[in-house]
N, C-alpha and C positions, 0 to 999 in steps of 0.2 A: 227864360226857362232855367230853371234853378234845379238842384238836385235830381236831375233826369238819371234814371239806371237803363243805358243803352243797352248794357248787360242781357237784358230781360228780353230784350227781341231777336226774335228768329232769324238769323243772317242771311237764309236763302235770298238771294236775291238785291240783298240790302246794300245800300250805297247811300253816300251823304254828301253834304257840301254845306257846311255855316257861316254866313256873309254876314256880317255885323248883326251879332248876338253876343248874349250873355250866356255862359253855361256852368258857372261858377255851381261848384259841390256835384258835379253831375259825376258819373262811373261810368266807364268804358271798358272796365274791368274784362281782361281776357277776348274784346271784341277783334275784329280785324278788321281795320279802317286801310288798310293798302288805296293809295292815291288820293284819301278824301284831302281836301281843300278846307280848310279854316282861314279866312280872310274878314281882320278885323275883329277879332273876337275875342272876348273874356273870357278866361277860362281856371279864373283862380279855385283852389284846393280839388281838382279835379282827377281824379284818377284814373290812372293811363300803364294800372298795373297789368302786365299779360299781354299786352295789346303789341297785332302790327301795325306797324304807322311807317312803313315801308312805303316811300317815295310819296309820302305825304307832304302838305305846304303847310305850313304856319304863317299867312303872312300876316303881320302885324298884330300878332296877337297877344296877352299877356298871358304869361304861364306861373302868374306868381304862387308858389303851394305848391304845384300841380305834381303828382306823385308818378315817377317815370319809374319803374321796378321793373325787370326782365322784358322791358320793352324794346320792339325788334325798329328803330329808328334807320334802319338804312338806306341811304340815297333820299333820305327825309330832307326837305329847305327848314330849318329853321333861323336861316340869318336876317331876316327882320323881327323876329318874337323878343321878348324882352320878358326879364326874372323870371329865366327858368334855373335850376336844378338837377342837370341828368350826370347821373355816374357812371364814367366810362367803362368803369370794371361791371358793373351789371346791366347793362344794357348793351343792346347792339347798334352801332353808330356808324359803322363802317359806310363812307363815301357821304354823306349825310354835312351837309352846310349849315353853318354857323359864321354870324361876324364877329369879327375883331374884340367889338365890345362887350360880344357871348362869352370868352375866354373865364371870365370867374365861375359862370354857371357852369361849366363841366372841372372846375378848381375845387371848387367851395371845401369842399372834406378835408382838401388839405392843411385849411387852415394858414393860408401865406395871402401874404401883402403883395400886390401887383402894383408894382409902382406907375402911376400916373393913371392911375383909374379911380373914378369916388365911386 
């Protein structure tokens, strides 16, 4: 599934869960995903502007691109995802899991060398 605009659907009711899929280019824009599960999943240039993603999982998914903008990420797992990009100053992270090896993706803007990381 490519370029899906989740946007566009009615959230009464709505709830999700993506188990080994593609959703690369897709918009989420402004949706509220609170708890969904993404396990295994593609999710390069995807945007995830507006959006809660409060106590949601990431696991193993890539978030290469993937556009985090005033996104509510709190008590979110993302410590098995890999190339993401979220900024702490604009997004909300608070309680929210990341690993070790996450550390450049919440750095990046800074533009600084982590030594012992490629």
């Amino acid at each position: 599934m490519l370029g899906l605009h989740f946007q566009d659907c009615n959230e009464f009711g709505l709830s999700f869960s993506f188990t080994n899929c593609i959703l690369n280019h897709s918009s989420f824009y402004g949706t509220k995903l609170k708890k969904t599960r993404f396990t295994d999943a593609e999710l390069k240039e995807t945007d995830f502007t507006d959006c809660d993603l409060s106590m949601t999982v990431f696991s193993n998914c890539d978030l290469t691109g993937a556009t985090f903008d005033n996104t509510n990420l709190e008590k979110a797992d993302l410590s098995t995802a890999v190339n993401y990009s979220i900024d702490p100053e604009k997004n909300k992270i608070k309680k929210a899991k990341f690993s070790l090896s996450g550390i450049p993706g919440l750095l990046y803007k800074y533009n600084i060398v982590i030594e012992g990381y490629n």
